[in-house]
C-alpha positions in Angstrom: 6.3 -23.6 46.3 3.3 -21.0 45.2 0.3 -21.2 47.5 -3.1 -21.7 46.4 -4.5 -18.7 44.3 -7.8 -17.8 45.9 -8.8 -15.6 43.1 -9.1 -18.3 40.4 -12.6 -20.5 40.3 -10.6 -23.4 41.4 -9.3 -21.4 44.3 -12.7 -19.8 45.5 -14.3 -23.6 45.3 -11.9 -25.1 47.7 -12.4 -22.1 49.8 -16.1 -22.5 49.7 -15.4 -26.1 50.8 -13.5 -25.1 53.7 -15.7 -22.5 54.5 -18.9 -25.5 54.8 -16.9 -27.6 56.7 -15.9 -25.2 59.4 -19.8 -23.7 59.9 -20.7 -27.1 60.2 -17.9 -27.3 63.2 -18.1 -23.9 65.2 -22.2 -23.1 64.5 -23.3 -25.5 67.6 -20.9 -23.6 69.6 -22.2 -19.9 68.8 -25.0 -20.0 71.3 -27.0 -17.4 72.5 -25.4 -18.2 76.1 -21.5 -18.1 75.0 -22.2 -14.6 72.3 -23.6 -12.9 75.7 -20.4 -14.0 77.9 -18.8 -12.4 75.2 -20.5 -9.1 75.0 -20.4 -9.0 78.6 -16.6 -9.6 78.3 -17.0 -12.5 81.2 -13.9 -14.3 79.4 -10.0 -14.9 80.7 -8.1 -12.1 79.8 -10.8 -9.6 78.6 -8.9 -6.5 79.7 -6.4 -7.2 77.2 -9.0 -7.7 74.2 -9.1 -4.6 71.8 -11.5 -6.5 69.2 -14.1 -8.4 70.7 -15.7 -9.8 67.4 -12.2 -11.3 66.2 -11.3 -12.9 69.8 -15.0 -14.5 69.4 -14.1 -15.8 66.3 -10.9 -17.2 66.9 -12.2 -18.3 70.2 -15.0 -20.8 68.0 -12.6 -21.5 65.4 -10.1 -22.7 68.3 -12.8 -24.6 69.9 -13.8 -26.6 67.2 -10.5 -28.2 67.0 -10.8 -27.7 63.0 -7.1 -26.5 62.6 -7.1 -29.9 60.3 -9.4 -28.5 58.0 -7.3 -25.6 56.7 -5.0 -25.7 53.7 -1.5 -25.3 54.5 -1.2 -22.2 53.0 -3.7 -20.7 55.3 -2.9 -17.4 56.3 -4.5 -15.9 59.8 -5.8 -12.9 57.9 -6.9 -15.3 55.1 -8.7 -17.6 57.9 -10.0 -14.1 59.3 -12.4 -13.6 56.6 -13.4 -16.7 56.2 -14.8 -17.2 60.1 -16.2 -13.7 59.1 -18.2 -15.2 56.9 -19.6 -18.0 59.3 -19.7 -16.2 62.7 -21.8 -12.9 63.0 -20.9 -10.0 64.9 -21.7 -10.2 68.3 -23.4 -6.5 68.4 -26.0 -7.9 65.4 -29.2 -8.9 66.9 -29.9 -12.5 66.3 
């Protein structure tokens, strides 16, 4: 079975869709408070962390409890760009 085409119109409205739905999940968490923890790398594991934008990402996406939200053909890098969209980097002043 062929995934959904994200190129067509069809396939760039349902992202957009998904895109809402998760900024409307994961923007009350991405306070001021939790982006400095972050830059300060006050989080489990931070010695392991080579990309601290992506693990702040994933960290909101994974907090939001929005896996539900995603099509099933989501990929991680696909799911990478949207939350890029949605969640700043946390070097960007606010």
């Amino acid at each position: 079975m062929r995934g959904t085409d994200y190129r067509t119109v069809d396939g760039r409205a349902q992202m957009d869709v998904v895109c809402h739905a998760l900024a409307q999940r994961i923007e009350p968490l991405d306070t001021p408070e939790v982006r400095q923890r972050y830059r300060d790398r006050d989080i489990p594991r931070a010695e392991a962390v080579r990309d601290i934008d992506r693990r702040y990402r994933f960290d909101l996406f994974y907090a939001s409890r929005s896996h539900h939200l995603l099509p099933e053909d989501m990929t991680d890098a696909r799911l990478e760009t949207l939350l890029k969209r949605i969640v700043r980097p946390l070097g960007e002043p606010a």
